[in-house]
N, C-alpha and C positions, 0 to 999 in steps of 0.2 A: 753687223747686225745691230738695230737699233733700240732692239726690248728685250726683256728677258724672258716675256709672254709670248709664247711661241704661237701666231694669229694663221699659220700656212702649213700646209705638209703636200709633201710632192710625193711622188710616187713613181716610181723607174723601171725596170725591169724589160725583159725582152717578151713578146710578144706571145701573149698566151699564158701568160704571170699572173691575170685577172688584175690588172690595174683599175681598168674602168670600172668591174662591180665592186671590187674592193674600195674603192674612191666613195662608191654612194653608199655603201654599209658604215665605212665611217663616219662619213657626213652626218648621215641618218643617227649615228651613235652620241654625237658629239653637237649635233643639231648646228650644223654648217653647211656650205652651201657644196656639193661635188661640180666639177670642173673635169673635161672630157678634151685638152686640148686636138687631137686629130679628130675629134667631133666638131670641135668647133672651125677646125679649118677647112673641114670637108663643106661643112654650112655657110664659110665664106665664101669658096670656092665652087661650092655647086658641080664638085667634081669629088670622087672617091681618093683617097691616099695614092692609092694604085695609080690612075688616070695622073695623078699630081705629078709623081715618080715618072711615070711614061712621056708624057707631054711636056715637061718644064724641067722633068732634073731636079736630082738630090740638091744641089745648092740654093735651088729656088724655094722646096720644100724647107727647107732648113731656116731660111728667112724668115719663112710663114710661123716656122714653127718655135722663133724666136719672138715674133711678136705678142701671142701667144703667149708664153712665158712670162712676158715681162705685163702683158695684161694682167693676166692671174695673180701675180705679185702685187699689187698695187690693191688688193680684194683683202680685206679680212676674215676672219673664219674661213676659209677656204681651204679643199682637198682636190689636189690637184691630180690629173691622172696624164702621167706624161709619156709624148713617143719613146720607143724602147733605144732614141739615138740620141735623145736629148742631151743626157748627162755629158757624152762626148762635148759638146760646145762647151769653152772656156765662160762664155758671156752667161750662158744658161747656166751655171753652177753659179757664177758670184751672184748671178738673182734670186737663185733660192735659195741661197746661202742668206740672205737676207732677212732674215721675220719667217723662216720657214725649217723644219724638218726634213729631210729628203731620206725616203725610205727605198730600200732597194726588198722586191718582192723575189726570190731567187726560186731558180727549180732547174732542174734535170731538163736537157733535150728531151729524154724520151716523153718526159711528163708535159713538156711544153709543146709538141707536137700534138698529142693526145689532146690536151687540154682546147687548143685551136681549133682541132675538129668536131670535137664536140660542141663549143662557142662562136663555131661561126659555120655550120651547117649551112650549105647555099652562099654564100658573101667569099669569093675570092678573096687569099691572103698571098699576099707576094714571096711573103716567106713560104710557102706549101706549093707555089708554081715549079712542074717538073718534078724530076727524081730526088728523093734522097733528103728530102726534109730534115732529119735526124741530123744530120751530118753538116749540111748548111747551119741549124743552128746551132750547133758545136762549134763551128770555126767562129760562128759570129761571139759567140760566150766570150771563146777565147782570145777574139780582139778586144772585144770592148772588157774583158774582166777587171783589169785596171782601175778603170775607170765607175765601175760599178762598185768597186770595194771603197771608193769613197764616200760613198752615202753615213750619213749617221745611223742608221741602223738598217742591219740587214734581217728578214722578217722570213726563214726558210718554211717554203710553203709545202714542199712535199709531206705528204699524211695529214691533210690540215682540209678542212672544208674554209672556203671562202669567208664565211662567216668567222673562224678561232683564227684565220690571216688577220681580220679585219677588227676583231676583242685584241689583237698583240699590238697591231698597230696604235689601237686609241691606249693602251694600257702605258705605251710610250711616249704617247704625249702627254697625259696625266701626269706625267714623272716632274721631276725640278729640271727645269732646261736650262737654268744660268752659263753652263759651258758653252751650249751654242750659242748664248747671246755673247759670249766672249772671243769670239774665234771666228770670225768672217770671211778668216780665208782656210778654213777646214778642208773644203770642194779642192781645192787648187793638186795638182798634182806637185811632186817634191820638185821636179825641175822648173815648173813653173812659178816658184816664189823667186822675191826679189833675190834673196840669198838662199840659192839650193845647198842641199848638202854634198861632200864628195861625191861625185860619182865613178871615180877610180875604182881599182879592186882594192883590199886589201890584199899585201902579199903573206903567205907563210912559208919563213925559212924554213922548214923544216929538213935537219940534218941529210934525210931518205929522201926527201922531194920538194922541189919546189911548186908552191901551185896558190892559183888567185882564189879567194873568197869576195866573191861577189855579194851587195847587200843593195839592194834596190827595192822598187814598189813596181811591179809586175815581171818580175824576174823570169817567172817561169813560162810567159809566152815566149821568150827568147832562148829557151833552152838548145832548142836546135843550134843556132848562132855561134851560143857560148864554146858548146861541145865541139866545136868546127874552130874554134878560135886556139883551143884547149890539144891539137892536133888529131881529135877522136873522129873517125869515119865508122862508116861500117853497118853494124847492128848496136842498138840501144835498147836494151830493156828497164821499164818503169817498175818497178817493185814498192809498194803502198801499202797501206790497211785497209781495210772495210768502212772505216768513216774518210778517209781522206780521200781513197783514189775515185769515190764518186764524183767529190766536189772538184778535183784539179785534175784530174787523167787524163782528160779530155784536149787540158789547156795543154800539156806538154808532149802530149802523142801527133798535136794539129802542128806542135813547134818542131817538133822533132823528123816529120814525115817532111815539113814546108823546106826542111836543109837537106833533107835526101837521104836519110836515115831509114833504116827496116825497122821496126820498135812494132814491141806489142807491151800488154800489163799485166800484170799478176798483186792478187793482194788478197794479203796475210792477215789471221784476223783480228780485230784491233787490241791493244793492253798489256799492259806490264805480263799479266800473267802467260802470254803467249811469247815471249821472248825466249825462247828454249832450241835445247837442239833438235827438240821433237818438231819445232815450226819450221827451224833452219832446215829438217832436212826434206819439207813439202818444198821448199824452194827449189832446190836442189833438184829434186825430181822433176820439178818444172822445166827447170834449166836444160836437165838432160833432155826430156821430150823434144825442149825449141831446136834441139842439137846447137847448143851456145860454146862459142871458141873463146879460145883464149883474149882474143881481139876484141869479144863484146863488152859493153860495157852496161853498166850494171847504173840504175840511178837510182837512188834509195830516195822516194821520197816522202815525207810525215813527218813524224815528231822525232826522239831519242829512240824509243823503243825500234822503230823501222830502220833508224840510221845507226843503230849499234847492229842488228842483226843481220841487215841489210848488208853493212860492211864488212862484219864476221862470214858471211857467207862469199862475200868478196875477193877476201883474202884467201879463202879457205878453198874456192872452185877450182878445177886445173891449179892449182899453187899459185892462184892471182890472178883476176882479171880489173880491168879496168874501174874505180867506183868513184860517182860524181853524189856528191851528199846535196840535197835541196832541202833544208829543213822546212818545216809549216807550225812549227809550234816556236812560242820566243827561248823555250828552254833551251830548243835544238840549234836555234842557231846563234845564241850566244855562247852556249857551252857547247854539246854531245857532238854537231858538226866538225868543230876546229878539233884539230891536234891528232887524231891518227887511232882511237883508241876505239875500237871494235868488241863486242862481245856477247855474252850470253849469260843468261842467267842460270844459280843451277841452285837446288831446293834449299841448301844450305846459307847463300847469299848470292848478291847482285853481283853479277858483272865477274866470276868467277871462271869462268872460260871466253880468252879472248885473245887479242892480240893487237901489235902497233900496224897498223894499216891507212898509210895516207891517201886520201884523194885525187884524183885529176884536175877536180875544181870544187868550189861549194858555192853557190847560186841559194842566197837566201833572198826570197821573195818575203818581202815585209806584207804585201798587202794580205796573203795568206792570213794573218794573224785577224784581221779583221773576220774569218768566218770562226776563230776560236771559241769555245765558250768559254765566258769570265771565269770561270775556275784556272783553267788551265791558263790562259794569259798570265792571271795574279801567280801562278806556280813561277812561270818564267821570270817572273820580274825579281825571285828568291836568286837566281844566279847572275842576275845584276847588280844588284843588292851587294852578294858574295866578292864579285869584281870589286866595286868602289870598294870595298871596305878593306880587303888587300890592299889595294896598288890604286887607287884613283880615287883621293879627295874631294876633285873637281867635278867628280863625276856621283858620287853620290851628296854633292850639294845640288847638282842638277835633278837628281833623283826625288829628293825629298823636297824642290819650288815648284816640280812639276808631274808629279804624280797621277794625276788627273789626266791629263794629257795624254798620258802613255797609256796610261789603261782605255783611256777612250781612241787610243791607236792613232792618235792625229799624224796624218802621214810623212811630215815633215821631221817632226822631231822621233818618231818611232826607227825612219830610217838611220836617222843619227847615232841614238841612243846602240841599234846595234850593230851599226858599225864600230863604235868604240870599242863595245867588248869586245866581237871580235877581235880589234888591232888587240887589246889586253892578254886574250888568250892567244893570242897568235905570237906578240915577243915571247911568252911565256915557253912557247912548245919551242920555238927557234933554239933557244937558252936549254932547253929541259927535253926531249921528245920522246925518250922514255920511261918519265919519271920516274927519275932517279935522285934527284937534287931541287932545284927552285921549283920546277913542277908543282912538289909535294902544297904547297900555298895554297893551288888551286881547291885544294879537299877541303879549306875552312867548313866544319858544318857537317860536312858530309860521313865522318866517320860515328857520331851518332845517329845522324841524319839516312843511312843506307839501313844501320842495323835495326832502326824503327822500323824498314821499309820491309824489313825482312821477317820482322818478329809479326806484324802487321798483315803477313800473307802478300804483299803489295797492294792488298786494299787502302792505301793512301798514299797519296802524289808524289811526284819526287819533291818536285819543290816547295812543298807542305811542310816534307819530312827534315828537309836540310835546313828552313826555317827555323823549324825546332830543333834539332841540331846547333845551328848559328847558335841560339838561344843561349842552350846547353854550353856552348863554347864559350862565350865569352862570359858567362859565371864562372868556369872552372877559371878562363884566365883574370877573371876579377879575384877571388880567392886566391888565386895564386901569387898575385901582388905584381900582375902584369898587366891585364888591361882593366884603366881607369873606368872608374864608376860610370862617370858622364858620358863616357860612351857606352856601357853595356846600356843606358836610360836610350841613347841616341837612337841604337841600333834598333832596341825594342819599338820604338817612336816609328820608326821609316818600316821595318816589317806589319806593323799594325795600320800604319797608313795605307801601305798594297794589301790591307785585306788577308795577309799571311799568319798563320797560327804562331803564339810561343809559348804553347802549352797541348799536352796530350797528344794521341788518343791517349787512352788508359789500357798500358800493355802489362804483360808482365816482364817486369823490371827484369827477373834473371835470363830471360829469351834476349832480351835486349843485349846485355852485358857479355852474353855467350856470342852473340851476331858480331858485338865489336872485334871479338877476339878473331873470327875470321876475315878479320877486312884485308883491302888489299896493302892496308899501310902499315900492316905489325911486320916488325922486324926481329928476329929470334925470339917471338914472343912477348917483347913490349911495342906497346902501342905507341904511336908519334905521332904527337898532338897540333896541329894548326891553331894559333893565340893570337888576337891581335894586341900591338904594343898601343897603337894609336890608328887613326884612321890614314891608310894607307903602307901603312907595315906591319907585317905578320912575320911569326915567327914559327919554327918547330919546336918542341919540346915532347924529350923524353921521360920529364922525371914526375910525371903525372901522378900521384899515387891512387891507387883504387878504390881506396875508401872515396876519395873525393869524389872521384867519378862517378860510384854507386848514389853517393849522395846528391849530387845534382841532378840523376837519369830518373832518381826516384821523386825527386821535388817536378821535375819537367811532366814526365807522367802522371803526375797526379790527378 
């Protein structure tokens, strides 16, 4: 990219998105000129898209609609409204990757068909030819999802008049675009850079199972594949929530059906506060209705909340059925995914009814994270965070030179990044599986950090809470005469960088103190502390004393 003045925005999405009036609304906003590429190639050609497609073939159209592209680029002020197959060409992303924004307009099949026929009354669409519209453009979501999750901003249009698509869209270009002028090759998919990242699985020893965590950028079109690789036949059930399985159901039922699998979906409704056995046993009842055997297998797929309870109900069906965790939040699949640990919540604290339950496999699709909203991303980045500051140096020097990056999910180093944890937590559980011993590391954070969550109602995030927690921990280990100053300053530095609290809410202190006492980590009644000595080793520590404790939860709270 050559400016930091962003002169281009493109516009992507599959057909029926409102590219093209959303192009001129902007335009009109922004007082720029809108650009209609299959308008304008229809006005070269003196022939309809359709006619192009019939006559000459998709590779000839695709030429057309490369030239096109690279017209439009060469335009200043320009809002570009691009075929819904563009993005797919490698050439067509490094050109607007160039002096341009590429926004991806997103919506639901059912809303994208509707929208068609309403927008194009009388005008033949190729996609609406024949039966089953719906369906068609579900499979197509689901090829090209990948590849749409690379856009710099995705603009979700459902419940949105044309017009408040078209105010989010200029509201992002108004913004400081310096990142995109830094990052040229943003477009590129992970295996298409000079140097990709692994693309191997990670393995986890785990003592009870051995099983691959996969970490890729479109993972979950290939679910079917995986599960077949993994030795699963049979039936598959998707188990989701209410925000998730809208947006990805689709992509993993099309994957799932394409390997030969029977699969249907069910979802749970979304949030901390639903993670109960009251939700666990809607499942259940599900399950019974599908008449689910032993043999089915079970794929949790969302955040932690779905893949704790998901898995809890896993374990717990017929005394075991099959569970493949596909995380979509960074929480889930740098932490709650890995290691086997299943549960439920019960009114007194998190995670309180549960159990060690390994996987078949874990398939974390990175590109997922691109539909996250910035809250929840910035949560996940706390159990990164967490990682480095245990056991990986290296990893949180990479943390805090490139922070930016992660949060703007650049696809390259996003898959990287959680791959490492993963491998992190993965020797961890090898070494530890029912934490009983090194495991115990992992909790840095967490043992203030849960009981905030608890005292809190779960109205605030986990990884808000463990933030705050961390916080809280490495003061008691500064006081303690264990962890050095300069790092409780470091720590604070790189949490406040990702946007992460290290102060409040404002609870009451004794709700707090009484939640610690039921955590999972007291031992005959004392509590067993996670410190760190330095960055990259931590310790346990029993000899905590309480006044201390009171006294830093009450300074945190304040």
């Amino acid at each position: 990219m050559t400016t930091a003045q962003l002169s281009r925005v493109f516009l992507t999405g599959l057909s029926g998105s409102g590219k093209s009036t959303v192009a001129k609304l902007v335009a009109a906003l922004l007082g720029w000129q809108a650009v209609d590429t299959d308008a304008l190639i229809e006005e070269a050609e003196g022939r309809s898209i359709a006619e192009i497609f019939a006559g000459d073939g998709e590779e000839r159209f695709r030429a057309l609609e490369r030239k096109e592209i690279t017209g439009a680029a060469a335009l200043d002020n320009v809002v570009v409204a691009t075929g819904g197959g563009a993005i797919l060409d490698i050439d067509n992303r490094r050109t607007m990757a160039d002096g341009g924004l590429v926004v991806y307009l997103q919506a639901q099949p059912e809303t994208l068909v509707q929208q068609q026929r309403l927008r194009h009354t009388g005008k033949q669409r190729p996609l609406l030819a024949g039966a089953e519209p719906r369906e068609k453009l579900a499979q197509m979501l689901a090829e090209r999802h990948r590849y749409y999750a690379l856009a710099d901003v995705t603009v979700d249009t459902e419940a949105r008049t044309l017009s408040q698509v078209a105010d989010a869209v200029v509201g992002v270009v108004r913004e400081n675009n310096a990142w995109f002028a830094s990052h040229p090759e943003r477009l590129l998919l992970p295996e298409e850079r000079e140097q990709p990242p692994d693309a191997g699985p990670v393995w986890v020893e785990a003592p009870s199972r051995r099983y691959p965590a996969y970490v890729g950028w479109g993972l979950l079109d290939r679910m079917g594949e995986l599960l077949r690789e993994a030795g699963l036949d049979g039936t598959a059930y998707v188990i989701s929530d209410s925000e998730v399985l809208p947006r990805h159901g689709d992509r993993v039922l099309h994957s799932l059906r394409a390997a030969g699998f029977e699969s249907a979906a069910f979802a749970i409704p979304a949030g901390e506060a639903n993670k109960t056995l009251a939700t666990a046993a809607t499942v259940y009842d599900w399950l019974v209705a599908q008449r689910a055997e032993r043999g089915t297998t079970l794929i949790a797929l969302g955040g932690g909340v779905v893949g704790d309870l998901v898995g809890f109900v896993a374990a717990t069906y017929l005394r075991g059925v099959p569970l493949v965790q596909a995380p979509t939040s960074l929480l889930a699949m740098v932490d709650a995914s890995i290691g086997g640990k299943v549960a439920v919540d019960h009114k007194e604290g998190k995670n309180l009814i549960g159990a060690f339950y390994q996987p078949r496999l874990v398939a974390a699709d990175v590109s997922t994270l691109k539909t996250l909203p910035q809250r929840l991303l910035v949560e996940g980045c706390a159990e990164a965070i967490k990682h480095a500051l245990i056991l990986d140096p290296k990893l949180l020097d990479d943390l805090e030179a490139r922070a930016d990056d992660l949060l703007r999910v650049e696809p390259a180093l996003a898959v990287d990044i959680v791959r490492r944890n993963v491998a992190i937590k993965a020797a961890v559980v090898a070494d530890d599986e029912r934490d009983t011993g090194r495991r115990a590391i992992l909790n840095y954070g967490h043992t203030i950090g849960h009981a905030i969550e608890a005292a809190a109602g779960y109205q605030i995030g986990h990884g808000a809470a463990d933030a705050i927690g961390m916080t809280a921990a490495a003061e008691i280990g500064r006081r303690m005469g264990v962890t050095p100053e300069a790092l409780v300053d470091r720590q604070r530095a790189v949490l406040e960088r990702f946007g992460l609290p290290t102060k409040g809410p404002k609870l009451d202190v004794e709700s707090v103190l009484a939640a610690i006492t039921l955590d999972k980590k007291v031992t005959a009644g004392v509590v067993n502390w996670v410190l760190l000595e330095e960055a990259g080793r931590a310790v346990v520590r029993s000899d905590v004393p309480e006044a201390l404790v009171r006294e830093v939860v009450s300074e945190v709270l304040s």
